[in-house]
C-alpha positions in Angstrom: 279.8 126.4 62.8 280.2 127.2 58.8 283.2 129.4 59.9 284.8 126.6 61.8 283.9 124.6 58.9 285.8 127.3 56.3 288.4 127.6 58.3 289.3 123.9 58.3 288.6 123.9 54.5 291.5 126.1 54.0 293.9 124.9 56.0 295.4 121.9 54.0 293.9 118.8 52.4 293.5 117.3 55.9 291.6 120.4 57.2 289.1 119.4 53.9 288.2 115.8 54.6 287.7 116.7 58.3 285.6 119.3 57.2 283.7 117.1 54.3 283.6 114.7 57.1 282.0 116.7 60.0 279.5 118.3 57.2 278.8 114.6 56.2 278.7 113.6 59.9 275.9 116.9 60.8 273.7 116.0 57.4 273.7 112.1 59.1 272.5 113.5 62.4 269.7 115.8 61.0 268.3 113.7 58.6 268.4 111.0 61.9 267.2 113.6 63.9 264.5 114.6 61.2 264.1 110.8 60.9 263.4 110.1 64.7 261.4 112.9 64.9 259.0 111.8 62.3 259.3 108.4 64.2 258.0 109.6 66.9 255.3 111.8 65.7 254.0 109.0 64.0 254.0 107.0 67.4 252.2 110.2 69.2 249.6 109.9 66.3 249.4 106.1 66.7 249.1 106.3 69.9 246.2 108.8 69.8 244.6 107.2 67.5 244.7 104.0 69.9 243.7 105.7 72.5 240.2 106.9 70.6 240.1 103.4 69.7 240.2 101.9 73.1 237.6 104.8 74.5 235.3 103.8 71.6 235.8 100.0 72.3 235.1 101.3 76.0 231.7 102.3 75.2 231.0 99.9 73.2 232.1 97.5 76.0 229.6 99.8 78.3 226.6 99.6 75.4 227.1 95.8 75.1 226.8 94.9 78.8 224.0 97.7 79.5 221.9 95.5 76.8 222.9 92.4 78.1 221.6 93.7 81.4 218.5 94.7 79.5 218.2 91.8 77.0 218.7 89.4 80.6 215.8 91.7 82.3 213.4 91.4 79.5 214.0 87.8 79.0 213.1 87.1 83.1 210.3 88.9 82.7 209.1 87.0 79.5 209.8 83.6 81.5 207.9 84.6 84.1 205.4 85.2 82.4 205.0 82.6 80.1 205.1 80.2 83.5 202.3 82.5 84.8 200.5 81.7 81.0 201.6 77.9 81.5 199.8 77.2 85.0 196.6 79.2 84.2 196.2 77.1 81.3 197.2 74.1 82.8 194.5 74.8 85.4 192.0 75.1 82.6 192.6 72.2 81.5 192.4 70.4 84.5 189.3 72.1 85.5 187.6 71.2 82.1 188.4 67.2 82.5 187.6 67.1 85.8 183.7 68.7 84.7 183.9 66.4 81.6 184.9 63.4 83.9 182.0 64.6 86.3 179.5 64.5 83.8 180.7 61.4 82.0 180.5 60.1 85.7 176.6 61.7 86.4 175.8 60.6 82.6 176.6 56.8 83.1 175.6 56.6 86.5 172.2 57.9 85.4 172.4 55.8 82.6 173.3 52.9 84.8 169.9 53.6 87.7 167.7 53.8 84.9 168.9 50.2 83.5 168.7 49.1 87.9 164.7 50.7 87.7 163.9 49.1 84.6 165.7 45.6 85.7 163.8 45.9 89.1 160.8 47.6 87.3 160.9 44.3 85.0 161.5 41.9 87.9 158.5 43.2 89.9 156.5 43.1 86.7 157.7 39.6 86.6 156.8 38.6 90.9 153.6 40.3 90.1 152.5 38.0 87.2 154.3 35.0 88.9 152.5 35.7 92.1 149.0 36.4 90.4 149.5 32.9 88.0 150.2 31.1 91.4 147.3 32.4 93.6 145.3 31.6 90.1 146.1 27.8 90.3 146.1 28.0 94.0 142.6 29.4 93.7 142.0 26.9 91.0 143.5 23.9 92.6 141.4 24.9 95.9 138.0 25.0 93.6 138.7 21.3 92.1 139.6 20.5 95.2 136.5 21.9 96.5 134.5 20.7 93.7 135.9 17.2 94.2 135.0 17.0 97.2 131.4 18.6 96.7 131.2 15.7 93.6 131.7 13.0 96.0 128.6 11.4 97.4 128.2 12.8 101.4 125.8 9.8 102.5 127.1 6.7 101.3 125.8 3.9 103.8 128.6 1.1 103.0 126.4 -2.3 101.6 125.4 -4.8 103.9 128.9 -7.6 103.9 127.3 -10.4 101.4 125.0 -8.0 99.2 126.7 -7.2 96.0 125.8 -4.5 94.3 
């Protein structure tokens, strides 16, 4: 091509600018070929580089669900038990107020027969001397009675009608 180029040089003014012209025309085209192959080196290396990217996003995709899947596991497991903790104590707690309320329940009813045995205990106590203070003034009112009657003169002869005594 440089002889093509030196031979239009020499032949005449117009043989010059073509030549200038073509020479000017081939520096355009390899710095746009230098250009657009920069361009796309640049867009190979971009694009690696994206791709790493999106392989690293990948796994970190893979690592975010794998603990999700172990953050969803342990957290189950922590429910279930904490609802296993939940009913035992609950069952303790019933359990212990239903004893308390059984003894509360033993304590006053106790409480409660031994206030019925002394309130009976007393009422006896009180039949007993009512009974015995009634047979005494029975028994008493049957002496006088008796005594009345032993007090009255047996052989009275009525006086004669007209005698006075």
């Amino acid at each position: 091509m440089d002889a093509a180029l030196k031979a239009l040089s020499t032949s005449g003014t117009q043989g010059a600018v073509i030549a200038a012209v073509l020479a000017l025309l081939a520096v355009v085209i390899g710095v746009l070929g230098w250009a657009l192959k920069r361009l796309v080196d640049g867009a190979i290396k971009q694009q690696d580089k994206f791709s790493e990217f999106m392989e690293a996003l990948t796994k970190s995709l893979g690592g975010i669900g794998l603990n999700c899947q172990a953050h969803r596991s342990d957290t189950m497991a922590a429910i279930r038990d904490s609802e296993a903790n939940t009913k035992v104590v609950i069952e303790h707690t019933v359990w212990a107020a239903h004893d308390k309320a059984m003894l509360l329940h033993d304590k006053s009813l106790s409480a409660a027969v031994s206030m019925l045995s002394t309130e009976i205990t007393g009422a006896a106590q009180s039949i007993r001397t009512g009974n015995r203070d009634l047979l005494q003034e029975i028994e008493n009112r049957r002496l006088r009675d008796q005594v009345d009657e032993l007090s009255r003169p047996v052989h009275v002869t009525p006086p004669p009608s007209g005698v006075v005594r």
